[in-house]
BABA-129215 format. One line per field, with one value per residue (C-alpha): residue in three letters; x, y, z. Coordinates in steps of 0.001 Angstrom, whole numbers, plus 500000, padded with zeros to 6 digits. Example, Ala and Ser with C-alpha at 12.3 -4.5 7.8 and 13.67 -1.06 7.14 Angstrom:
REM residues 2
code <- c(ala;ser)
x <- c(512300;513670)
y <- c(495500;498940)
z <- c(507800;507140)
END
This chain:
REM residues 94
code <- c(unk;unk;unk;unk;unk;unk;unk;unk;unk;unk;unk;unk;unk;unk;unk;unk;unk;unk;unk;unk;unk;unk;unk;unk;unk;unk;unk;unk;unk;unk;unk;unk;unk;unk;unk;unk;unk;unk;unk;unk;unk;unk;unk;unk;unk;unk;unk;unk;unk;unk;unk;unk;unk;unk;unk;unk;unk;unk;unk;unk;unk;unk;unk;unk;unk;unk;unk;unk;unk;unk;unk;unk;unk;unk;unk;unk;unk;unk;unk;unk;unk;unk;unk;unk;unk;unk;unk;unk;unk;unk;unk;unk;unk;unk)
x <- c(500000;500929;500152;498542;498089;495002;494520;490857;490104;486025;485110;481617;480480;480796;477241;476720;476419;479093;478231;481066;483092;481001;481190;484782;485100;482885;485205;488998;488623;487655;491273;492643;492853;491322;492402;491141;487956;486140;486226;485361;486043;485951;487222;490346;490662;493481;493544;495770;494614;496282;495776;497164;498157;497443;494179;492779;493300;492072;488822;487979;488888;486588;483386;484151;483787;480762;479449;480303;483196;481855;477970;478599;475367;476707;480329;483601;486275;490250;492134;495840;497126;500665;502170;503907;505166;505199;504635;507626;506733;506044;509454;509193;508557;511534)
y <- c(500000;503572;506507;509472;512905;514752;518725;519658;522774;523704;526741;527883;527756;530587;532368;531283;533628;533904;535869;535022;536502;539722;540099;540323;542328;545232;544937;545322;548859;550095;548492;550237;547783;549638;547215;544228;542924;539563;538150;534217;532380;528335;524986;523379;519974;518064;514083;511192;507756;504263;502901;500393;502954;506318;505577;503433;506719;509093;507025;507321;510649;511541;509463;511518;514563;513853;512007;514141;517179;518640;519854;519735;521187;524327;523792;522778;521286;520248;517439;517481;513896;513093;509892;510736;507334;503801;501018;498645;495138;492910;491089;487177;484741;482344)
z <- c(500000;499434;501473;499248;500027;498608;498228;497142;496306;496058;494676;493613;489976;487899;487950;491312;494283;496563;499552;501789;499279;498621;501717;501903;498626;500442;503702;501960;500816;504314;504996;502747;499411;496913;494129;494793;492561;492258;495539;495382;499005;498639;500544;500910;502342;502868;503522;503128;502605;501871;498299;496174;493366;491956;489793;492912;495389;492967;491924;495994;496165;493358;494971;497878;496390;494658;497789;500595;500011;497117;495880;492035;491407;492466;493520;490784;492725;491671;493255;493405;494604;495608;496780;500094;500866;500566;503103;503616;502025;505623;505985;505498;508098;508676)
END
């Protein structure tokens, strides 16, 4: 097995509202930020699981973004996976 590190990133769809980050947009220029425009505030979410390869860690990642992480009706998301290490085979008996 192979430890895997996954970085999600959720943001909302284009066209959808985002009031967490309008929110934000009004607030910077009373601190002084004058140039900042289109605010969008999302998710990140870290995890590391134990698969037997790459495809077999990022087929579960995907089912748990579209099960759980993620609300793809209104949310796109972007997974970044990295193998971070891998088990030591179990030494033989003798």
């Amino acid at each position: 097995m192979t430890l895997f590190e996954a970085r999600i990133e959720i943001t909302h769809r284009p066209g959808i509202l985002d009031p967490q980050g309008a929110n934000v947009e009004r607030a910077l220029p009373a601190l002084g930020y004058q140039n900042v425009r289109d605010v969008r505030v999302g998710k990140s979410i870290r995890l590391v699981l134990d698969a037997p390869d790459a495809e077999t860690a990022a087929a579960q990642v995907e089912e748990m973004c579209h099960r759980l992480l993620a609300n793809p009706v209104i949310e796109h998301y972007a997974v970044e996976l990295m193998a971070i290490a891998a088990e030591p085979a179990e030494a033989s008996a003798r």
